[in-house]
C-alpha positions in Angstrom: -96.2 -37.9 68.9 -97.4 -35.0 70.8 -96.3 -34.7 74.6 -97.0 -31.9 77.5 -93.2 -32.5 78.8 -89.8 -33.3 78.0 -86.9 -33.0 79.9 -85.0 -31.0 80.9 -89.2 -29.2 81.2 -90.5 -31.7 83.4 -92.5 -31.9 86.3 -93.0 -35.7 87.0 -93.1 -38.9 85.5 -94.3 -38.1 82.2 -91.3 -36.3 80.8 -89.4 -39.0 81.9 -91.8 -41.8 80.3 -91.7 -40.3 76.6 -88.3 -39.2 76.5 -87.7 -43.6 77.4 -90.4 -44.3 74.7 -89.2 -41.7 72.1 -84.8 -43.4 73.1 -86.6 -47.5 72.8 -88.3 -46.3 69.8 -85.5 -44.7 68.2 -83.3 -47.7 69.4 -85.7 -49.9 66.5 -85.6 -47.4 64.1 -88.8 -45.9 64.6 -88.9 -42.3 63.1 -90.8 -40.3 65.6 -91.2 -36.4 65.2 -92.4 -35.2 68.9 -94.5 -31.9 69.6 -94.3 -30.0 72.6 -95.9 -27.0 73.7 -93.2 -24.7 74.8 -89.7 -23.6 73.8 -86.9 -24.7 76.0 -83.5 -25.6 75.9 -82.4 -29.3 75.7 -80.6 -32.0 77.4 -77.0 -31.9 75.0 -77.1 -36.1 76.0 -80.3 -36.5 74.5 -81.5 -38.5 71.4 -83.6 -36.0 69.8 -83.1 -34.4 67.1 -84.6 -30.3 67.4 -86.6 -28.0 65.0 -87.6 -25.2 66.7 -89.4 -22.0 66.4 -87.9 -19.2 64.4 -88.6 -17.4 67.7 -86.4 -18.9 69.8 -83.3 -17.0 71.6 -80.0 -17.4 69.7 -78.8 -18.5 72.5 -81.0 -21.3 73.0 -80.9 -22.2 69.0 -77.1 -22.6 69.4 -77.7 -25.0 72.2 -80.3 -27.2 70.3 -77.8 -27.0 67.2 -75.3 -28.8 69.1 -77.5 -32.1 69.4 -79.2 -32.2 66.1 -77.0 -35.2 64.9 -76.9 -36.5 68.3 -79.6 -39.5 67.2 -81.2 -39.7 63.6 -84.8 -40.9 63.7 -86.6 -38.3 66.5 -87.6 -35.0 65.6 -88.8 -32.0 67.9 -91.4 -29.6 67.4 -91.6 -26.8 69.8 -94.5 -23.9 70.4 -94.7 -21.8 73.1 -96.8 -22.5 76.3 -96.2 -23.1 80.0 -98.7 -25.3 82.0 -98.3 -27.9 84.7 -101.7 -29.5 84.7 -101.1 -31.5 87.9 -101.9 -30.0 90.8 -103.9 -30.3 93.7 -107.7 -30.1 93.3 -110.2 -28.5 95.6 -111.9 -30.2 98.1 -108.9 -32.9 98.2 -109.9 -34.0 101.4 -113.3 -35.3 100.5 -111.1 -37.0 97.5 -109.1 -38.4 99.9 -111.6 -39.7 102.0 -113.2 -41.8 99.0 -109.6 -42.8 97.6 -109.3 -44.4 100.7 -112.3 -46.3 100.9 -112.2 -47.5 97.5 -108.8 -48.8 98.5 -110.2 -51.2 101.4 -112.9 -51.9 99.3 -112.1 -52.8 96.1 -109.8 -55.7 95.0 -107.7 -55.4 92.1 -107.8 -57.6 89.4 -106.0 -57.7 86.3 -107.8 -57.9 83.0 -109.0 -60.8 81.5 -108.0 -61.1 77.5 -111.2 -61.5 75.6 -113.7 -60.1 78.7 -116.7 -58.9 77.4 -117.1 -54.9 76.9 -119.7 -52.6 77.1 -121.4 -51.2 73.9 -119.4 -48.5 72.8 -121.2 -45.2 72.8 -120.4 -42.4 70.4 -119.3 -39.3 72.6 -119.9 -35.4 71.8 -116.7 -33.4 71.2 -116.9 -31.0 73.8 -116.0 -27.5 73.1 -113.3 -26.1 74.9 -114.5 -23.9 77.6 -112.6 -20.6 77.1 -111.4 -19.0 79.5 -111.5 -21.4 82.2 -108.7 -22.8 84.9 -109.0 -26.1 86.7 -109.5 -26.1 89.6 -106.9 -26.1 92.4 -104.5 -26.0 89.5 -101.8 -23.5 91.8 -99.3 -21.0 90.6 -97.6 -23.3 88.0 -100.5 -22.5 85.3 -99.2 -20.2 83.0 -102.8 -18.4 81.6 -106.0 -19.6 80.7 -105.1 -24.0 80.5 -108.3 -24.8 78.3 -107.4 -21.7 75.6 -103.9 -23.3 75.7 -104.8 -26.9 74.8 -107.1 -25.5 72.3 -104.3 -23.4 70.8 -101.8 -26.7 70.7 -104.7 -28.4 69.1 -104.7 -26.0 66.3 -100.9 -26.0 66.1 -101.0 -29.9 65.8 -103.6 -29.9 63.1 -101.4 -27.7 61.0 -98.3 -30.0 61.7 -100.6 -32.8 60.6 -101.7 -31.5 57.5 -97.9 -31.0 56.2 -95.7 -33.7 57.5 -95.5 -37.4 56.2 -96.4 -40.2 59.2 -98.0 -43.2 59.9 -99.9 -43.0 63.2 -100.5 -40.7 65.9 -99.8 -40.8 69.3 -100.7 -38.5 72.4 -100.0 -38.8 75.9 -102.4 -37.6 78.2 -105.4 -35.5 78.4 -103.8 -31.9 77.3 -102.6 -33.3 74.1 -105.8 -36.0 73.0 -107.2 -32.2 71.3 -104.7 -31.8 69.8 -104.7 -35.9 68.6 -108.5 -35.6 67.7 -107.6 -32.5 65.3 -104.3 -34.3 63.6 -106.2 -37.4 63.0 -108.9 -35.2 61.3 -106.8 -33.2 59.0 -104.4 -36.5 58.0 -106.9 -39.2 58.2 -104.6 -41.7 60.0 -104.8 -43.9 63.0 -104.5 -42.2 66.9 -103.4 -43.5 69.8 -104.0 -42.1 72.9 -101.7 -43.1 75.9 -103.3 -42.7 79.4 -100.7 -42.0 82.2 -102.6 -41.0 84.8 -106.9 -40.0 84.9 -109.1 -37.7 86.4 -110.1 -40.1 89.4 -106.0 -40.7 89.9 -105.3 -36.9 90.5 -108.8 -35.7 92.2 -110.7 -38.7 93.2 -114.8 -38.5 93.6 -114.2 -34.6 92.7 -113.4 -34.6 89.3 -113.0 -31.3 87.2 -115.7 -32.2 84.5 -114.1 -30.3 81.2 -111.0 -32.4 81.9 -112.6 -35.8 82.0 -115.0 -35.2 79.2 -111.7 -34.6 77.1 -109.8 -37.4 78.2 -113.4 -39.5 77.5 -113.4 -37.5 73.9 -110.1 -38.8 73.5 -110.5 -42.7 74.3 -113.4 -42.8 72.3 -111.9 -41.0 69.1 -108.8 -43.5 69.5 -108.3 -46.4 67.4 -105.8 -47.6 70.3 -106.0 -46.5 74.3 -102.5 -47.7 75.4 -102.2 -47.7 79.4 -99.3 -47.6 81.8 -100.3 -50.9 84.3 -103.7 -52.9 84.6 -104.6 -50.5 87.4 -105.2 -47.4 85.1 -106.6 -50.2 82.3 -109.6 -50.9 84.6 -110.1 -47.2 85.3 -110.1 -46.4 81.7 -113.1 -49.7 81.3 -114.9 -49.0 83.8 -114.8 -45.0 84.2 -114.9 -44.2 80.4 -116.9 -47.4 79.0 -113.8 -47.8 76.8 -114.3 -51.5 75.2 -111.7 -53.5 76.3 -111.0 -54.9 72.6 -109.2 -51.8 72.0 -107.2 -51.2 75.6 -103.6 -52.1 75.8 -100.7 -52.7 78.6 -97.2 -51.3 78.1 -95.1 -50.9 81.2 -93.2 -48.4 81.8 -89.0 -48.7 82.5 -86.2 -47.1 83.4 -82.5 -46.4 82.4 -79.8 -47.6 84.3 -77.3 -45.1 85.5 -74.0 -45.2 83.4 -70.8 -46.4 85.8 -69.4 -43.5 88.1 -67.5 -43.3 91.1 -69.5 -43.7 93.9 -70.3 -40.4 95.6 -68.7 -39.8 99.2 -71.0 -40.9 102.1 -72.7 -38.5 103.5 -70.6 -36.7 106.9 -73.2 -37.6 109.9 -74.5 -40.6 111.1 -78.3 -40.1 109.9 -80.1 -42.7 107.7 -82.0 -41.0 104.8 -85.5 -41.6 103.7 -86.6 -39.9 100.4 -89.9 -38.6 98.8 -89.2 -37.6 95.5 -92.2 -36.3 93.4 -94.4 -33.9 92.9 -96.1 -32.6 96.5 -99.4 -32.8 95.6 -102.0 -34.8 97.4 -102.4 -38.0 94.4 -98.3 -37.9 95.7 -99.5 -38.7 99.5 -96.8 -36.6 101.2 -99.1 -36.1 103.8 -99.0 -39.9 104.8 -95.1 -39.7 104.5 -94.6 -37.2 107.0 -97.0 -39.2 109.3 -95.3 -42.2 108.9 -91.8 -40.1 109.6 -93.9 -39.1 113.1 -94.0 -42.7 114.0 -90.7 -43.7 112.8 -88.7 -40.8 114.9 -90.8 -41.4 117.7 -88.6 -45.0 118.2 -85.0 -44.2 116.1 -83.7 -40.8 116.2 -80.9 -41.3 113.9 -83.0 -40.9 110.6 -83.9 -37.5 108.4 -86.4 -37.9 105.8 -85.7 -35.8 103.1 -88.7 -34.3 101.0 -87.8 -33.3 97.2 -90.0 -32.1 95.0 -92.6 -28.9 94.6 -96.3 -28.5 94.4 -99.5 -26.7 95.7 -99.0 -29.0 99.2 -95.6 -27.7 99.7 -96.0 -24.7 102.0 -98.9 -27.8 103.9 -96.1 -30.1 104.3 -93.9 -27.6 105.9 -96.7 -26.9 108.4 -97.5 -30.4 109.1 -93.9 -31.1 109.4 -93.5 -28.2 112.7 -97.1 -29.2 114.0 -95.9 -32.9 114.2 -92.7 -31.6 116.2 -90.3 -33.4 113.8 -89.0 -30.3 111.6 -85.4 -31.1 113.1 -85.4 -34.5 110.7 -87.4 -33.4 107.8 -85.5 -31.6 105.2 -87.4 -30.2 101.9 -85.2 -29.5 98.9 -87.6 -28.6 96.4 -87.8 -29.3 92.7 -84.3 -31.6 92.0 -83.1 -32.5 88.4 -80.0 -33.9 86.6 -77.4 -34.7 88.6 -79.1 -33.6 91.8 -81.5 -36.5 91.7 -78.5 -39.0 91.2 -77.2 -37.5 94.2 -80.0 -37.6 96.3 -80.3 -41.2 95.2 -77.0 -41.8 96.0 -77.3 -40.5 99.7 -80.9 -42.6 100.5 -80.9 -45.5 102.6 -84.6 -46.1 101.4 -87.4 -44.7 99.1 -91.2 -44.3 99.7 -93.8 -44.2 97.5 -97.0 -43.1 99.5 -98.9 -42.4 96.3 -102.8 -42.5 97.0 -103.5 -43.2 93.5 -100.5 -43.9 91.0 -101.1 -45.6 87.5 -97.5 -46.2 87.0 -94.8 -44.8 88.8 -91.4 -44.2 87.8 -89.3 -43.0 90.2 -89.6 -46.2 92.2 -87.3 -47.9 89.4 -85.2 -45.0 89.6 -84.4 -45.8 93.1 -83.8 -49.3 92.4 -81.5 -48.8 89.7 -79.3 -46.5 91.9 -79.2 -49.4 94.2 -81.9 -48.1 96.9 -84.6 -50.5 98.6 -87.7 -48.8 98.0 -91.5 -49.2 99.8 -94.8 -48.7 97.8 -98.4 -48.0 98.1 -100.5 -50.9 97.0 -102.8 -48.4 94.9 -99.8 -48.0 92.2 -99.1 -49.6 88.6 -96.0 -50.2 89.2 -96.6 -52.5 92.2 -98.0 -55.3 89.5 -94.3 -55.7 88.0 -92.3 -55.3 91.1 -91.6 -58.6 93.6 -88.7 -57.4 95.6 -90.4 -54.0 97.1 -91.9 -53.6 100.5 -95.8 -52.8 99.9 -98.2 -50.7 102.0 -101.9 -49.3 101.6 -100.9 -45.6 101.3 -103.3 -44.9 104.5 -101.8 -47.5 106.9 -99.1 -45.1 108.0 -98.7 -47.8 110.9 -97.5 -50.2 108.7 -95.7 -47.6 106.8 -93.8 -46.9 109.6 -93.1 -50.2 111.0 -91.7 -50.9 107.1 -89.4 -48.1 107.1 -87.7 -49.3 110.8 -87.6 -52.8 109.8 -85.1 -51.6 106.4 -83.5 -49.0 109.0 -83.1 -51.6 111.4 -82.0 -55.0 109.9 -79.1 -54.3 106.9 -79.8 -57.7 105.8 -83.3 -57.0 104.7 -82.0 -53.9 102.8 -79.4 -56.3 100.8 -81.9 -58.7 99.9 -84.1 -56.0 98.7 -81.1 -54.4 96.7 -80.0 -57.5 95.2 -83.2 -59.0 94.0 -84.4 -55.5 92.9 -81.8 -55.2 90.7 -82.2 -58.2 89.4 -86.0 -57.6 88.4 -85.3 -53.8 86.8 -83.2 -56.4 83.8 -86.7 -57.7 83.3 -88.2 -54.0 82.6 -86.7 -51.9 79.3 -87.8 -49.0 77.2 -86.6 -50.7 74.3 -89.0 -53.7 75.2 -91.6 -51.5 75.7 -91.2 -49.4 72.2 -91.3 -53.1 70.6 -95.0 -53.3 71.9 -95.8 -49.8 71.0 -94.3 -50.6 67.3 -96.7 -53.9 67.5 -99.7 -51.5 68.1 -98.4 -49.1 65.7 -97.8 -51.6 63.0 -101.5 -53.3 63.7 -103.2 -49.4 62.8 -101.3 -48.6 60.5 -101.9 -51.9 58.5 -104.5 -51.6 55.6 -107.5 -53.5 56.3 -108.2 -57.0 54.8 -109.0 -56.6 51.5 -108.5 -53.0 51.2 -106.2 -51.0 49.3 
């Protein structure tokens, strides 16, 4: 399995998502030996079991050491690198713009099994362009981003060649290099897991290099596994990938272990969170609109802004020019126990997202007991019932949402109660049984084979 992120070195949904796949799939007895492009140290609660560079502080191998017989079928690989590839593009705006009328415009539709496909067509492995950046990419990147992937490519490749596994699996576009190469050096069958495209993060202006690699990728995949139906039609229609060979697995989300509830916060303020990254596929922009509206009719509210990104310093702005700095509070990048906390102290969560395939943090909310509102234009908005849903450009409505849950506690019980109720539906564990299904169908010889 080769990943970008894993926590505690996370900087959005996606660590979160593989380290639920890689717990499900090591719930089933799955052996799974991850790859990640950077050294860190490691969550002592987690599941994985570390090999790590000889490199590494001593420090740092001492802390890995004590989890290596924490959980016995996951295996980490770790090589040096620091990138955050989601960012901000240029010329968001104009991406903006056409996010949002695509989003009047288009109805979704989920796919139907056995639609026709188009023809697939045999793509060109682009070469990496070296020395090249994307784009609006911000102070996160750490060196040239294209010369990195290329270099966790090679280091995958040489992985592939020595250990012993079944099928490969890489989630998102940094890593399907590295896929392409391990599937050429072992010969076995790659999946490629789409958690977010091109068009989700930049809209019309897409940075070509990165969406002729995640294009390279689907088409060299035996398997293009997707997060919701939302990002499955993207990946059809955008990438001509045939439908025959497109799957849906949900994301989940762990519920919290018991504790004692956490002191209620001193004043008398109601709290609505953001938590993600601040970038503009995040809408934070729309948020802090929405909060105009909302303080403009109910004083007693502060909406609280966590997270980092290239639109932080924007937000702040926008946050004075609107004349509501007094009830915004930013507490940049939370983690651990801070983001239980924060949970614990919201009264509501929004999701403004302009263009989300999935969306984690949602269920996070819900499983520590907050009512949570949605944009429309999100994958996680196909599994939920009991959430409050809003274009993420109707900041009216946005508004008028957040007062009715501020307003009326017995609209913010009936959305705890039934939300909790739905999050029993949704389990990594159920969702490694589908990715063991897929695994199991590629890794099958062929009818009369060997």
């Amino acid at each position: 399995m080769l990943g970008w992120e894993f926590p505690p070195h996370i900087s959005g949904g996606l660590g979160t998502a593989c380290y639920g796949m890689t717990k499900g799939l090591d719930e089933i007895g799955v052996d799974v030996s991850f790859v990640l492009p950077t050294a860190i140290p490691v969550d002592p609660s987690s599941h994985v079991q570390f090999r790590t560079p000889q490199d590494l502080p001593a420090g740092q191998v001492e802390w890995i050491e004590r989890v290596e017989e924490t959980f016995e079928h996951v295996k980490l690989h770790q090589v040096p690198a620091v990138l955050q590839p989601y960012a901000t593009p240029e010329g968001h705006e104009e991406a903006l713009t056409e996010l949002r009328k695509r989003s009047r415009e288009v109805t979704k539709t989920k796919s139907v099994p056995g639609s026709s496909a188009k023809a697939r067509r045999k793509v060109p492995a682009p070469a990496l362009p070296k020395g090249s950046f994307v784009p609006g990419a911000g102070a996160n990147y750490g060196g040239d981003l294209m010369g990195q992937v290329q270099r966790y490519a090679r280091l995958a490749m040489e992985l592939a060649a020595e250990a012993n596994f079944d099928v490969i699996h890489a989630h998102d576009w940094m890593t399907y290099p590295g896929g392409i190469a391990a599937k050429a050096a072992s010969q076995k069958p790659l999946v490629v897991h789409v958690h977010s495209t091109e068009f989700d993060r930049s809209g019309k202006n897409i940075n070509q290099h990165v969406y002729d690699i995640e294009r390279m990728g689907m088409h060299a995949a035996d398997c293009v596994v997707c997060v919701s139906y939302l990002t499955a039609n993207i990946v059809k229609s955008r990438y001509d990938v045939p439908a025959d060979k497109v799957e849906v697995v949900y994301n989940a989300v762990d519920l919290p272990n018991a504790h004692a509830a956490m002191a209620p916060i001193s004043h008398n303020e109601k709290i609505v969170l953001f938590l993600g990254r601040v970038t503009m596929q995040k809408g934070p922009e729309y948020f802090l609109q929405a909060a105009k509206k909302v303080i403009d009719k109910y004083k007693k509210v502060r909406f609280v802004m966590a997270g980092s990104g290239d639109m932080i310093t924007r937000c702040i702005e926008q946050a004075a020019s609107l004349g509501i700095g007094r009830h915004v509070t930013f507490t940049g990048f939370l983690r651990g126990r801070n983001v239980d906390r924060i949970f614990q102290m919201a009264d509501l969560y929004v999701m403004p997202s302009v263009s989300e395939p999935f969306g984690i943090a949602p269920l996070e909310a819900m499983s520590h007991n907050v009512p949570v509102i949605i944009s429309k234009q999100s994958g996680v908005s196909e599994v939920l019932t009991h959430a409050l849903k809003v274009d993420f450009w109707d900041i009216d409505e946005m508004a008028n949402k957040i007062l009715a849950v501020l307003r009326h506690p017995s609209l913010q019980r009936t959305l705890r109660t039934h939300g909790g109720i739905e999050l029993g539906k949704l389990s990594w564990r159920d969702s490694a049984e589908k990715l063991l299904d897929v695994y199991q169908r590629l890794a099958a010889p062929p009818k009369g084979g060997k």
